[in-house]
C-alpha positions in Angstrom: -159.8 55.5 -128.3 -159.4 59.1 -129.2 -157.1 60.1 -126.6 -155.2 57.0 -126.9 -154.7 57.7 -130.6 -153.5 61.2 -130.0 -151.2 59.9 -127.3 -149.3 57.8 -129.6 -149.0 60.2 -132.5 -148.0 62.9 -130.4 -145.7 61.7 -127.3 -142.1 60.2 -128.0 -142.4 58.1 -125.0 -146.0 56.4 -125.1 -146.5 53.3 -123.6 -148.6 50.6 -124.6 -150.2 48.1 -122.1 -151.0 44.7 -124.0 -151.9 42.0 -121.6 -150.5 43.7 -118.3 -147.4 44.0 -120.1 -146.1 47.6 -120.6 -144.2 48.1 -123.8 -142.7 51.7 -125.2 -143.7 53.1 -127.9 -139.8 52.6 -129.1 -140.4 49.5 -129.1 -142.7 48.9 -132.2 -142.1 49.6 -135.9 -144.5 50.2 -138.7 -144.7 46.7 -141.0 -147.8 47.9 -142.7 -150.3 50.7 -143.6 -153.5 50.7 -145.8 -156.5 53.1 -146.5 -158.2 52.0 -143.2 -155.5 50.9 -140.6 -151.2 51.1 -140.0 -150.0 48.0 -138.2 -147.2 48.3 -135.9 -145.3 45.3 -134.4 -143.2 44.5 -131.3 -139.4 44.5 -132.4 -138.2 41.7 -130.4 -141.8 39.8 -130.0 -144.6 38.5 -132.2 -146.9 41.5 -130.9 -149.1 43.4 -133.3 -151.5 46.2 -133.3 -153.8 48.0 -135.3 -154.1 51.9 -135.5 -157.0 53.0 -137.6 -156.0 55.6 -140.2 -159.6 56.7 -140.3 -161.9 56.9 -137.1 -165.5 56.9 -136.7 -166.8 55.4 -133.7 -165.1 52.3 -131.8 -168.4 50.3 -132.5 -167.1 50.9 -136.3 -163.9 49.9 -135.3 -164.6 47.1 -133.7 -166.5 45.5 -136.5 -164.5 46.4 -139.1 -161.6 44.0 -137.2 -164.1 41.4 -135.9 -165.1 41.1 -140.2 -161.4 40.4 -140.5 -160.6 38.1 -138.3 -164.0 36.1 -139.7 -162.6 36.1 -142.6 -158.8 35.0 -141.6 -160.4 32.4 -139.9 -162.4 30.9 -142.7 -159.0 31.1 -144.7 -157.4 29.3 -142.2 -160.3 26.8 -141.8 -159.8 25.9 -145.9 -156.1 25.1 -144.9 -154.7 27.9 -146.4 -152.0 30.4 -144.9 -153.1 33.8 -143.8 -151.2 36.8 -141.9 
């Protein structure tokens, strides 16, 4: 994750991979940033990703986005909307 990270921060012309697909960096804007992660999404697609503004570990990681997507789910179980 750490070289990926400094990939994408550092090289104009990144490319992503996201289901066999290759996408340029270009390609995704920033729609959204917080204390713990910036989300970028695909300009021309419904595409998103999360880039951790703080890294420990990708076991850390990993939870911290499996605890949100819990509790997405359990919003979206009560019938509300959630993005």
């Amino acid at each position: 994750m750490l070289e990926w990270l400094k990939c994408f921060f550092e090289e104009d012309d990144a490319t992503l991979v996201l289901k066999g697909k290759a996408f340029s960096k270009q390609h995704f804007q920033e729609i959204g940033s917080g204390s713990q992660k910036k989300v970028y999404k695909h300009e021309d697609q419904g595409l998103c990703f999360f880039i951790p503004n703080k890294w420990s570990s990708e076991e850390a990681w990993n939870n911290l986005i499996a605890n949100e997507k819990m509790l997405l789910d359990q919003i979206l179980n009560l019938g509300l909307k959630a993005q």
